[in-house]
N, C-alpha and C positions, 0 to 999 in steps of 0.2 A: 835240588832239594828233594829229600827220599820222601817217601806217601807218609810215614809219621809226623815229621816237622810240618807237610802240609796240613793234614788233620789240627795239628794243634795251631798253627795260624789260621787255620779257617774258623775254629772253635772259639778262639778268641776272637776275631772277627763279628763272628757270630753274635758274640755277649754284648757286645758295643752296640748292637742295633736296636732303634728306638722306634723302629716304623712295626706297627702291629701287620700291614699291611706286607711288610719285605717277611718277614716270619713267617706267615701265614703261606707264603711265596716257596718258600722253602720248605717248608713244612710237605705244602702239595709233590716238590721235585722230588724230596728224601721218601715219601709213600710209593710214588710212581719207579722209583728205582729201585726198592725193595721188592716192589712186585714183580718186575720184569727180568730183576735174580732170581726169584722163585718160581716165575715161569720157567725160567733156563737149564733150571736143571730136572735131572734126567729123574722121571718116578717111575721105577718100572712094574706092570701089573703082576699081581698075585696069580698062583696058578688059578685058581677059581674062578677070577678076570677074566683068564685069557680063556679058560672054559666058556663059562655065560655068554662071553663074546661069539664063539665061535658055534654055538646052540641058537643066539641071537640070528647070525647071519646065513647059519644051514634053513632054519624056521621061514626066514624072509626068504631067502631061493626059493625052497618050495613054497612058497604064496606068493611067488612073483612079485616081489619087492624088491626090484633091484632096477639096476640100469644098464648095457650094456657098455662095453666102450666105446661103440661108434656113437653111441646117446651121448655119453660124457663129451666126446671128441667135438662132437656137432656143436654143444652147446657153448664149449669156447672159442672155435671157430669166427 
């Protein structure tokens, strides 16, 4: 069965349900897997982003806001 015909059996499927609670059910799955598509894709920053950013992490160096890698290294150790 191709991902169309499944759509439209699950749709119909869908209509036929009487439980508020199985809807409500689905409702939360189809949210959570829209998000986790839109997590997934790629959003790449603007140059102005990748500017700020990188003003962001020269400013912290010199105020000593950082951590070295042996700190990182130790802490998951």
């Amino acid at each position: 069965m191709n991902l169309e015909a499944r759509k439209i059996e699950f749709v119909q499927e869908f209509l036929k349900l009487q439980s508020e609670e199985a809807i409500s059910h689905l409702e939360k799955i189809l949210r959570k897997e829209k998000q986790a598509a839109e997590d997934r894709i790629f959003k790449p920053m603007t140059q102005d982003e990748v500017n700020k950013r990188i003003d962001q992490s020269e400013s912290d160096f010199r105020n000593n806001r950082f951590k070295s890698s042996s700190e990182l290294l130790a802490k998951y150790e």
